[in-house]
N, C-alpha and C positions, 0 to 999 in steps of 0.2 A: 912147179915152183909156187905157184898162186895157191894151189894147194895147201901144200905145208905152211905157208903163211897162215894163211885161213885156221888152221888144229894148229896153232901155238897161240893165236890170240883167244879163241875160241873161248877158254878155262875162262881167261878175262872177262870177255865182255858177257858171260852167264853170270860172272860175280856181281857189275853192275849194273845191270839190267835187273836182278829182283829186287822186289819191293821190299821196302823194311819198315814194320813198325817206327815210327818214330818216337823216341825216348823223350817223354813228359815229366819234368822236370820243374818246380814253383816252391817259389819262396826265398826264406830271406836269406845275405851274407852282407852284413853290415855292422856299423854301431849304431848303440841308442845312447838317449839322453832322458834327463826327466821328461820331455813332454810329446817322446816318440812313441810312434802309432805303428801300425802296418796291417794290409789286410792283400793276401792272393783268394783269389774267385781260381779251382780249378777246375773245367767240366773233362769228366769222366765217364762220357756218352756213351763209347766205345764196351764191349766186355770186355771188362777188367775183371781179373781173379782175387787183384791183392791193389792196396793201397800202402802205400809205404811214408812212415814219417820217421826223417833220420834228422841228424846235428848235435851240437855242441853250444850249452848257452850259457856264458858266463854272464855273471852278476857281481858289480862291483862295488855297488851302494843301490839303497833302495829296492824295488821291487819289478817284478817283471811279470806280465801276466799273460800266457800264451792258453789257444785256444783252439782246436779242430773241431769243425762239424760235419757232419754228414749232410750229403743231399735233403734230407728231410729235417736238416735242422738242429735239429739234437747234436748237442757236445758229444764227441766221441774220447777225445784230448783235452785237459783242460789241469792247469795248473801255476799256481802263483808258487816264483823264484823271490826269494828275502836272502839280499846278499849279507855274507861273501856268499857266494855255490858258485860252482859252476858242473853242470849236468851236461850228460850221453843223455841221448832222447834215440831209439831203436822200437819202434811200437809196427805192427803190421795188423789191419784193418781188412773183412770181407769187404769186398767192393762191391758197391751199389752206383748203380748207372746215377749222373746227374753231377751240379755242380758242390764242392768241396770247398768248404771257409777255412782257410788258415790266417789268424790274427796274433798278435801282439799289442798289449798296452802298456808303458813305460809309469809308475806309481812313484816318483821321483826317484825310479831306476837311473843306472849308468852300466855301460858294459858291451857286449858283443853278442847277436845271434845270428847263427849258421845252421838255419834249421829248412826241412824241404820235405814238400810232398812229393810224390810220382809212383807213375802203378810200376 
């Protein structure tokens, strides 16, 4: 009896018991105003293959100024929103070990972004 107990849980506890990468995920889902800022730091230490910048940024008035860097600095992403727009942002990056700048500056913008990194 202990047995068969034992081969029916078995499948189970092999499911959690592995380790799983864990799903890295940064940035924004908010509104701005004229005098909103935002900045995620994300380190990407790990080998990573790919970096991924996904979202949707509406602009309602004003401007919207979004920005990706790379570990070394350099803009990789970088672009000024003059509303109305509103944009799909789908960009996919080699990854380089180290930490990742994603920013926003609001230029007497108003509006919504839902924008994110992760590998």
């Amino acid at each position: 009896m202990k047995t068969v107990n034992l081969l029916l849980y078995l499948p189970f506890l092999l499911l959690l018991s592995c380790e799983k990468d864990p799903y890295l995920n940064f940035g924004f889902d908010c509104g701005f105003d004229k005098n909103s800022s935002g900045l995620v730091i994300a380190d990407f230490s790990r080998s990573e293959n790919t970096v991924y910048l996904t979202g949707i940024i509406s602009v309602s008035e004003g401007q919207l100024e979004v920005n990706l860097s790379g570990p070394d600095g350099e803009p990789v992403y970088s672009r000024t929103l003059i509303a109305p727009i509103e944009v799909q942002i789908n960009e996919i990056y080699d990854a380089r070990p180290g930490y990742w700048k994603l920013k926003y500056k609001s230029r007497g913008g108003a509006g919504t972004i839902d924008l994110h990194i992760y590998k």
